[in-house]
Every structure is written in C-alpha cells, then in structure tokens.
C-alpha positions as CSV (number, residue, x, y, z in Angstrom):
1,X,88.2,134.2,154.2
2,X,89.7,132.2,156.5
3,X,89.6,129.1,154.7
4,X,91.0,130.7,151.1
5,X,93.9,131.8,153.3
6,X,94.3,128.7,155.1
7,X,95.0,130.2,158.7
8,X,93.8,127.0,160.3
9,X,96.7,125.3,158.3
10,X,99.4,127.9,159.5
11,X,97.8,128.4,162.8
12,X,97.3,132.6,162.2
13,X,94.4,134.7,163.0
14,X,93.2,138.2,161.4
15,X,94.7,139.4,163.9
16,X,98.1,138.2,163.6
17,X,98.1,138.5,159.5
18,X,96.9,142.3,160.4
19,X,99.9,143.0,162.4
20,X,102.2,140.6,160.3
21,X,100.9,143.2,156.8
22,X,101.4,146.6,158.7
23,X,104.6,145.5,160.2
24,X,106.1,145.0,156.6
25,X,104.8,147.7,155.1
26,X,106.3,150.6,157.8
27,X,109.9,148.6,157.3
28,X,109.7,149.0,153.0
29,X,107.2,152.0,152.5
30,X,110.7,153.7,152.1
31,X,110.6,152.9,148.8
32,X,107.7,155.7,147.7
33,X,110.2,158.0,148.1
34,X,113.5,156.7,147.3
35,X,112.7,154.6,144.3
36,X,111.2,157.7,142.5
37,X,114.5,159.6,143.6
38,X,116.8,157.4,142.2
39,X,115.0,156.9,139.0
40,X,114.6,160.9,138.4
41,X,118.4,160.3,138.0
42,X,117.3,158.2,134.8
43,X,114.9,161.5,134.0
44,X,111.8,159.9,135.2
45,X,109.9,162.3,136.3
46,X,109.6,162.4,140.3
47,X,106.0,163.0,140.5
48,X,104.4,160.3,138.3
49,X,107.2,158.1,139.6
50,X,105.7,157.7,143.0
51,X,102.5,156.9,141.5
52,X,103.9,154.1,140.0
53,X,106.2,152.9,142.7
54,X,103.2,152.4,144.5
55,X,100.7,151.0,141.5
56,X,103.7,148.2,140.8
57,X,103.6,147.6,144.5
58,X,99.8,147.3,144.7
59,X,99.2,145.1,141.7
60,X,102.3,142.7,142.4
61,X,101.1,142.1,146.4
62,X,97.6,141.6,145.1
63,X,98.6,138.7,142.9
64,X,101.1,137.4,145.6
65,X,98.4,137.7,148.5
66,X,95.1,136.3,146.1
67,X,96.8,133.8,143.7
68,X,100.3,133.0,145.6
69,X,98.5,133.4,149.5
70,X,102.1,134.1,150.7
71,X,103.0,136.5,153.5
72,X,105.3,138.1,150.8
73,X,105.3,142.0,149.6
74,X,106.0,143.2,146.2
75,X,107.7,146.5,145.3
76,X,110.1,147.8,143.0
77,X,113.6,146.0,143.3
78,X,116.0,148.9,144.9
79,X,119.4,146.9,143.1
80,X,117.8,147.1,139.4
81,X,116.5,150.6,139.8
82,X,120.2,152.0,140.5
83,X,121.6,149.7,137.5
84,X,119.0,151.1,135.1
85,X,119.5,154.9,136.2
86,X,123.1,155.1,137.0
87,X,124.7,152.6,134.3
88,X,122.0,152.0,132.0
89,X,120.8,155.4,131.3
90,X,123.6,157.8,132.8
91,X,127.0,156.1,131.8
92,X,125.7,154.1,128.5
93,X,123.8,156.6,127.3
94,X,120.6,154.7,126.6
95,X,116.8,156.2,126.8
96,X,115.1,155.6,130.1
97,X,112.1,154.5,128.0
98,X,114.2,151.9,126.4
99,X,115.3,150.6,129.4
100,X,112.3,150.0,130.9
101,X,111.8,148.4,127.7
102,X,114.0,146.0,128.6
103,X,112.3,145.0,132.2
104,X,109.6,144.4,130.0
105,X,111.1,141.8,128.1
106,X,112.8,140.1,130.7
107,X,109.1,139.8,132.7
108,X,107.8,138.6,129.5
109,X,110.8,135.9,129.9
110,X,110.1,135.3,133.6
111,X,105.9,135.1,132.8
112,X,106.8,131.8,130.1
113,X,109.7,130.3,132.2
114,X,107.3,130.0,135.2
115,X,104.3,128.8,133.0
116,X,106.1,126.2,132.1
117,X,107.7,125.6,135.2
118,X,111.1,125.9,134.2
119,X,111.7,128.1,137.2
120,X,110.5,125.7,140.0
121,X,112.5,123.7,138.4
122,X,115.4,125.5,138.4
123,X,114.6,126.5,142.4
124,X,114.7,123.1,143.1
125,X,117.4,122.0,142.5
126,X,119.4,124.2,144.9
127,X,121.1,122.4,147.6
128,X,119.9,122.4,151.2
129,X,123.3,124.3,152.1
130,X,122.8,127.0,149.4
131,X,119.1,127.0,150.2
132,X,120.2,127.5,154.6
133,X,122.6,130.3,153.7
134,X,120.3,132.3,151.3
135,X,118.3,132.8,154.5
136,X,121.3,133.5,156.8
137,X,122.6,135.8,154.2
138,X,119.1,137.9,153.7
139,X,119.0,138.4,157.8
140,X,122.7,139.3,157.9
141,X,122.2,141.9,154.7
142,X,118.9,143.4,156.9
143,X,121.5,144.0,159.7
144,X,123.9,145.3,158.0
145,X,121.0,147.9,155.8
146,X,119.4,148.5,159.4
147,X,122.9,149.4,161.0
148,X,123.5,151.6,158.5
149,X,119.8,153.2,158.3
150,X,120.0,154.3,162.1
151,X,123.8,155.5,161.8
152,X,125.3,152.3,164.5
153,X,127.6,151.8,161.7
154,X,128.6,154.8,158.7
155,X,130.9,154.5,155.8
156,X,135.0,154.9,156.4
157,X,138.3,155.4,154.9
158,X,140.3,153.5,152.8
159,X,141.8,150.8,154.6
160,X,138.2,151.0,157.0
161,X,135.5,150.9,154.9
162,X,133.3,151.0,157.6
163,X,133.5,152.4,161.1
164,X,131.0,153.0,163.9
165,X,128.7,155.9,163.9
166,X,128.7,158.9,166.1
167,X,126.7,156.9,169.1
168,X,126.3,160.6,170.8
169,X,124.4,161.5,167.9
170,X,120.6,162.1,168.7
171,X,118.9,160.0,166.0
172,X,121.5,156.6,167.1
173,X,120.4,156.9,170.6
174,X,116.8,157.4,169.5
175,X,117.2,154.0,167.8
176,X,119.4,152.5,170.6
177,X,116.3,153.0,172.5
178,X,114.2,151.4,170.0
179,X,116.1,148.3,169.6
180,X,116.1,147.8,173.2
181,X,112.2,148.7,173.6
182,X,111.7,145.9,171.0
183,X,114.0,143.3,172.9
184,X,112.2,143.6,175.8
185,X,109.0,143.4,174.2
186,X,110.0,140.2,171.9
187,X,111.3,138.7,175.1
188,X,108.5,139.1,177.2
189,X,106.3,137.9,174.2
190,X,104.3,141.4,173.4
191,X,102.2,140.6,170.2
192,X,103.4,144.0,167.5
193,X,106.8,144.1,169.2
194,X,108.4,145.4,166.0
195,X,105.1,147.6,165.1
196,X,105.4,149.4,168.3
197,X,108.9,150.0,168.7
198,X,109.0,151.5,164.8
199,X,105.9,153.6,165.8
200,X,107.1,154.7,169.4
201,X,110.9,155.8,167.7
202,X,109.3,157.9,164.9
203,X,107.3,159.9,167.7
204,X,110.3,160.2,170.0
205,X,112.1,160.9,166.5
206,X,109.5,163.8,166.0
207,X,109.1,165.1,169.7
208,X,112.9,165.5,169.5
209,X,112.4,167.6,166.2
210,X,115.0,164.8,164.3
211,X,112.1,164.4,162.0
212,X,109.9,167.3,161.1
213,X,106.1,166.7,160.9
214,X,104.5,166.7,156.9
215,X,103.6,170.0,155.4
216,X,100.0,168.1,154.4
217,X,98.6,164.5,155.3
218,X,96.6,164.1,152.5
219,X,97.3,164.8,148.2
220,X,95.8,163.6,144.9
221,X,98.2,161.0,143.4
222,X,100.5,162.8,140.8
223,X,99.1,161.7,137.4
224,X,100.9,158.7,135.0
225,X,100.3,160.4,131.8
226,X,104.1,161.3,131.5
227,X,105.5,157.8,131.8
228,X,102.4,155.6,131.1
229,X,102.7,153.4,128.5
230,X,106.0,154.9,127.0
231,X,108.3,152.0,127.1
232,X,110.3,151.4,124.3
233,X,110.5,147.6,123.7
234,X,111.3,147.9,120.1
235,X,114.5,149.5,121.4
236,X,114.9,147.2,123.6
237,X,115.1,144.1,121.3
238,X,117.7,145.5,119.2
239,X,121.4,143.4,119.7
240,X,123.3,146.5,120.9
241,X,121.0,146.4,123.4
242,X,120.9,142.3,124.1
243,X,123.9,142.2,127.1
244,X,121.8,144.9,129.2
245,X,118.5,143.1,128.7
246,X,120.4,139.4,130.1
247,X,121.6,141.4,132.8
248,X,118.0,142.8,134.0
249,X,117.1,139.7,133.3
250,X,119.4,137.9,135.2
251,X,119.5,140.0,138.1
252,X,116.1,139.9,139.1
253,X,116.0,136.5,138.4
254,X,118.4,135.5,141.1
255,X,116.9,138.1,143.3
256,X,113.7,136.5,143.1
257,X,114.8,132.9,143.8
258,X,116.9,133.8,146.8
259,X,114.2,135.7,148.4
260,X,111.4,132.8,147.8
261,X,113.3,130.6,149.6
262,X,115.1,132.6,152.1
263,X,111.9,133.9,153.5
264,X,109.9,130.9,153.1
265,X,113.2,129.2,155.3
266,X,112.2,131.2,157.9
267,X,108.6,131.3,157.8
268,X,108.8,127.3,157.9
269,X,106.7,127.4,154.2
270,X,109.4,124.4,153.1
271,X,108.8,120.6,153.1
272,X,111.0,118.0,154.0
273,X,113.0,117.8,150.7
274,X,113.2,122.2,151.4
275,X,111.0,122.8,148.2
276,X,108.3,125.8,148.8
277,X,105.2,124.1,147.7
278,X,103.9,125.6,144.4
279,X,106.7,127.8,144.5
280,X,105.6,128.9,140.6
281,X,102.7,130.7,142.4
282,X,104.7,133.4,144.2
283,X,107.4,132.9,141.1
284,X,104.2,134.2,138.4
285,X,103.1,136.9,141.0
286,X,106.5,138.5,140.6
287,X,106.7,137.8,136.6
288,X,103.1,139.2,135.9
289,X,104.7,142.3,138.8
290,X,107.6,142.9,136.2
291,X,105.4,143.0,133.1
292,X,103.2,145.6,134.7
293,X,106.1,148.1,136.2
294,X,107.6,149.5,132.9
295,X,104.0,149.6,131.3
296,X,103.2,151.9,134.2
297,X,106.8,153.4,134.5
298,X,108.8,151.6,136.8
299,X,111.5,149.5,137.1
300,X,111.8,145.2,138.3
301,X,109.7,144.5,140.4
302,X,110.0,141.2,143.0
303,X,109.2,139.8,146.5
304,X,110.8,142.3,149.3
305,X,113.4,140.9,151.5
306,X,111.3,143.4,154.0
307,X,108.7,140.5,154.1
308,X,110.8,139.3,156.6
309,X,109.5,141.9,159.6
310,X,105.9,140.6,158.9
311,X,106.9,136.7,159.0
312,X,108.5,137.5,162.7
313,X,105.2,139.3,163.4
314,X,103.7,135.5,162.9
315,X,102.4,136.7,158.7
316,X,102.6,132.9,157.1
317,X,99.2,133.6,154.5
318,X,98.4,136.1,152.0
319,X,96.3,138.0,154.2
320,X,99.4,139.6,155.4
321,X,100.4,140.6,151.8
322,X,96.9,141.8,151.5
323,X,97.3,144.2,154.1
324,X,100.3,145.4,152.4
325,X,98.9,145.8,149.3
326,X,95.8,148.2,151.3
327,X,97.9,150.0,153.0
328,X,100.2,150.8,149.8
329,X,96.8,151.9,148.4
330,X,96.2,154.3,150.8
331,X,99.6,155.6,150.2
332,X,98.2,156.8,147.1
333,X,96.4,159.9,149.3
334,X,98.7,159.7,152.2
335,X,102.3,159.8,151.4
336,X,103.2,162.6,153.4
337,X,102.1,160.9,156.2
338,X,103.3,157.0,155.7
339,X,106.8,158.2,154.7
340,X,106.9,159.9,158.1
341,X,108.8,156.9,159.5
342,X,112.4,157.9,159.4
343,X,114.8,155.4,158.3
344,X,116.7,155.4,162.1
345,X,113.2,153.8,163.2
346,X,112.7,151.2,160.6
347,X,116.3,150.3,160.9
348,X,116.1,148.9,164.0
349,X,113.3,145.8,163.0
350,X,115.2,145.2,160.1
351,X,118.7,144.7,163.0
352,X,116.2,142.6,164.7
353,X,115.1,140.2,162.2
354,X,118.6,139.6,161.4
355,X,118.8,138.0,164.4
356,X,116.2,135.6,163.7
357,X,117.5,134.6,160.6
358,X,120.3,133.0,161.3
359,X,118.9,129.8,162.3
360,X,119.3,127.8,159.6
361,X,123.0,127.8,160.0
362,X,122.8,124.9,162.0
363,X,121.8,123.1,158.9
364,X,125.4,123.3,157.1
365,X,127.8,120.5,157.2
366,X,130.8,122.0,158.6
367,X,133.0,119.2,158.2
368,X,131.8,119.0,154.2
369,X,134.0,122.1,152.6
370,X,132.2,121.7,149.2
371,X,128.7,122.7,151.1
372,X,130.2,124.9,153.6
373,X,132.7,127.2,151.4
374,X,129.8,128.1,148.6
375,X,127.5,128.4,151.8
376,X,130.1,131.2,153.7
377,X,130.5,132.9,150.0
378,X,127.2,133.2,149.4
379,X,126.7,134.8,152.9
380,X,129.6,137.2,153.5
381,X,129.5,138.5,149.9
382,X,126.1,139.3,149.9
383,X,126.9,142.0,152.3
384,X,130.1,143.0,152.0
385,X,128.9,143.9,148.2
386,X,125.7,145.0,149.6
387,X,124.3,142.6,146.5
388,X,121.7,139.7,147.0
389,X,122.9,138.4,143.7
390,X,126.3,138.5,143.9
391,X,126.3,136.2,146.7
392,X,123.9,133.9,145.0
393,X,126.3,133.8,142.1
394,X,129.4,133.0,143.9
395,X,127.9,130.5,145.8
396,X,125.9,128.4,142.9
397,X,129.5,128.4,140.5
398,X,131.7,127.8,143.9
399,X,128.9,125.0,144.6
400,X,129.3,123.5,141.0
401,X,133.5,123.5,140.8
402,X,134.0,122.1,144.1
403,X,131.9,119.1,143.6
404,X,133.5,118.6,140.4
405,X,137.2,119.1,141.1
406,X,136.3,116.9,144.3
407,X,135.0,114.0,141.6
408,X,131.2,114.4,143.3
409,X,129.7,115.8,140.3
410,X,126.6,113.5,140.8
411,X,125.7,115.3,143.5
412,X,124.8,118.4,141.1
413,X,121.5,118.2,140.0
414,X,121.2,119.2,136.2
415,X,119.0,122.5,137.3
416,X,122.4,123.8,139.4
417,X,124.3,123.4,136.1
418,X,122.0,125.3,134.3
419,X,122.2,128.2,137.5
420,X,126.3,128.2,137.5
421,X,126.1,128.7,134.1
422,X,123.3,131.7,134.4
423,X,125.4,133.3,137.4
424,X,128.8,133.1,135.3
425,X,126.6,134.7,132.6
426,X,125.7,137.5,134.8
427,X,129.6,138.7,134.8
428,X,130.1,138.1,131.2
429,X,127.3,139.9,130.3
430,X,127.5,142.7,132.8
431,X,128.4,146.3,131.0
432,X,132.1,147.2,131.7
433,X,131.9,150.9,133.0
C-alpha cells in the first residue's frame, strides 16, 4: 500500500495521510446538507438528494485516490448547484431533470477532452503568474468563506457591503477561541492542529447549547429511486437549450483547472516548468465524477477547494482522498452525527489555510504589469464575486490583451488563446436574467 501511494516519494506516513483525509472531510462534509437544500429549490427531492451528494462524493474521491493518487476530494460543486436550481430551473423555467441532463453532457465532453489530452494541454499552457495567483486566490476565497461561516465578518449595507460581525456574539468568540487554539498548536508544531481545533469548537459549540446534539446517530440512507436515472439528456441536446449546457460546461471546467493547480501549488505536486505531472489523471477523476452525478441525481461534480485543510495536515497521496472517500461512506448511516460540526468550527481551518496559501505571491513579477495586473484580477475578483471562475476568466482574457496591445503576443502560448476565448465565451453564453 505504501508503494501504490508512493509515501516514500512524498515523505507521508499512514499516519499523516489519516489525519490529512479526516481533516478535509470535517471542513467540506457541509455539503450533505447544504447541497441537497439548495437543489430541493430545483424540486429535487431532499431526501434522495443527500444520498446522492454523498454517492457522487464517494465514487469521484475513489477514482481521484486509486487512479489519480492525489490528496484531492471530490463532491458536488456548490457554484453549479445554485446556477442550475436558482437560474436554470427557477427563473428559465427548465425541468430539473433536463438540467442535469445537461451536466451529463458536459462530463461526457470533459471524459473525451481529457482522453485525448486536450485538457492537459490546455492546463499547461497557463503562465506561472496566472498559475501563483490561482493558489493565492483559493486561500484568500477560504478566508473570506471561513470569515463569513463563524460570523468575524456578516453582509452590510449599500455603500458597505460587508461589515464585521457581532464579536460579543457567543458562536464568534467560540471560534475566536478556535482559531487561536489552532495557532498555538500549528506553531508549536502539534500534528492534527486543524482536526483538533474543529473537534474541540464543535464540543464547546455544544456544551454552550449553540449547537444542539442530533435527534439520532444512526439512519438507513434515503432511497434514489425518485431521482435515479431520470436525467433528461434528450432535452438537454436540444439548441434552446445549447447556451446553458456551454455554460455548465464552462464553468466547471475552469473550476476544475484552477483547483488542480492551485492545490497542487501548495502541496508542492508541480515540477520545475509548474506542470502537475499527469495532471489528466486527476482531470478524468473529476470527468468520470460529472458523468456519474446526474445519473444518480446530482449536479457537477469536481476537486474541493476544501482539499486544501488535508494538504496543510501534510495529505500529498491518495491515501488521504481515500480516507475521504470512507468516511463519506460512513456518512451514508451517520449523517446526523458528521454534520454535527457547525459551520463557526469549520470556518476557522478554512481562515487558517488561507494563510498558508499565499505563498506563491512571491512568485509574480511586480515590475512586469502584463503578469502582475491579470495576476491581482484573478485574485481580488475571485472573492469579491465570491466566484472561482470569474476570477479565472478575467485573469486568462486580461493575460491575453495585455501581451498583445504590449506587442508580446509570443509570449501566449496557443492553449491561453484557446482559454481567453472559452472565458469570453462564458459571458456570452451566460443566461441574461
């Protein structure tokens, strides 16, 4: 087992991959419950939804942890499951079964670009800059979701969009305490830092009656049989339909790219040229994920940004993703109690791996504006529109213009011409509600 994962190689242990897989898991199992909540907006039913939040999740980390062996979880994309509930099905009108339909399709697309490696290809040619800020931006977008998850920072008024939270609040001190118990730990180097702080904030969280203890620990699985197999991809494929599918399709696709090599930054998993080595591994693991989510009845699936928390942990193999994938198993019989981690506890890893992310800074050419202005876009507007994609796409067309208005077009390789003109796609494409 050792050997297949290669911990020699990264210089892990079982113990250490163990730690790296439960860490991730307690900062993303939010999404059994909030992914089926959103999509019940859509009229998926609540119940079978969970069951296949959590299928999607298992099947996806399998492949990435057996076939891929990277440290990276799989679940249901949170950005894709609002588009297809609130725009998709609520304001155009469309079937949800249709819809998911169209995630079909576009996994279908994802499974033959990455066969024949059109997507490494693609990934590669993303400069070093764009590569360094799609870390920085991930770490900075976990802050900002962690800030928000323990109430530090809350939404404003016009003119303040955001404002800090009511510190005297119980939960924010609960998870002031928590991000200072972690601190401490990382800086006196206490292996499960993150682990323990999450765990020792949900107690305090439920000693302090914030969060009440589950009715039951463990239940049978709600059945599929309502949304099983009840895509509509005939539907789908019709040309009315066409500009929603390119935008699924385009979404996740960017998603997926920016999170490959955003995490893989951090986990040190690039060469010397910044490439992730057989980067269409992790690429198909997330294809073959998207394929298998409608058919269950779900929506995109992808790598987690939440990966993150297990690669501080020290997770560089698939073990860790293994781990995930168990423990999302389990979750099958014990919802009640894995969901028991309020979001005010979570938060504060995902706060804490922000700060860790922001390393590869360092790597931008300040003195070069047509590296550093795509780099700072692709940063500050993934978070100020709360959209990994966004970002990306300002950054790869803001990357392409300067370096040809500048007369450096021969530094764009011909895959980042092919990206600008996918990300400018995105906007043309994307329903006008």
């Amino acid at each position: 087992m050792k050997e297949f994962f290669r911990f020699a190689q990264h210089g892990t242990s079982y113990r250490q991959e163990t730690l790296a897989g439960v860490t991730t898991f307690l900062t993303m199992a939010y999404i059994i419950i909030v992914n089926p909540a959103i999509l019940e907006n859509a009229g998926i039913p609540k119940g079978p939804s969970v069951t296949a939040t959590i299928l999607a999740a298992v099947i996806g980390t399998v492949i990435m942890a057996l076939w891929a062996r990277r440290p990276f979880a799989i679940a249901p994309y949170m950005s894709e499951n609002a588009f297809v509930a609130f725009v998709v099905v609520k304001v155009m009108g469309y079937p949800w079964q249709v819809a998911l339909g169209a995630v079909f399709v576009a996994g279908v697309l994802f499974t033959l670009l990455t066969v024949f490696k059109v997507r490494s290809w693609l990934a590669e040619s993303i400069p070093l800059s764009l590569k360094a800020s799609f870390a920085v931006g991930i770490g900075l977008f976990l802050t900002f979701i962690g800030l928000n998850e323990t109430g530090l920072v809350v939404l404003g008024v016009p003119g303040a969009p955001v404002r800090l939270g009511n510190i005297a609040q119980p939960s924010v001190l609960l998870a002031v305490a928590g991000f200072l118990l972690v601190v401490v730990l990382m800086a006196r180097r206490v292996p499960g830092a993150l682990v323990i702080g999450i765990i020792a904030t949900t107690i305090g969280s439920i000693a302090m009656k914030i969060t009440p203890l589950p009715t039951q620990v463990v239940s049978l699985p709600p059945s599929l049989s309502p949304i099983l197999f009840k895509l509509d991809i005939a539907g789908a494929l019709s040309m009315r339909f066409f500009p929603v599918v390119m935008v699924i399709f385009i979404m996740a696709f960017l998603d997926t790219v920016g999170t490959l090599i955003g995490l893989s930054m951090r986990a040190d998993l690039l060469d010397e040229n910044g490439n992730l080595p057989e980067i269409e591994k992790p690429m198909l693991a997330d294809a073959l994920a998207t394929m298998a989510a409608p058919l269950l009845g779900t929506t995109t699936t992808g790598a987690y940004i939440e990966s993150a928390a297990g690669i501080e942990e020290g997770g560089r193999t698939g073990f860790s993703a293994l781990v995930v994938a168990a423990l999302f198993a389990l979750s099958l019989f014990f919802a009640p109690l894995f969901t028991i981690v309020p979001p005010h506890a979570y938060g504060i890893a995902l706060i804490v791996i922000g700060s860790f992310m922001i390393r590869p800074i360092t790597q931008l050419d300040f003195d070069d504006f047509t590296e550093l202005i795509p780099a700072f876009l692709t940063v500050v507007l993934m978070i100020f529109t709360y959209n990994i994609g966004v970002g990306m796409t300002a950054g790869m067309i803001t990357f392409v213009l300067l370096k040809l208005f500048t007369g450096r077009a021969k530094e764009v390789k011909a895959g980042m011409w092919v990206l600008a003109l996918l990300s400018l796609s995105l906007f043309f494409f994307m329903p006008k509600v």
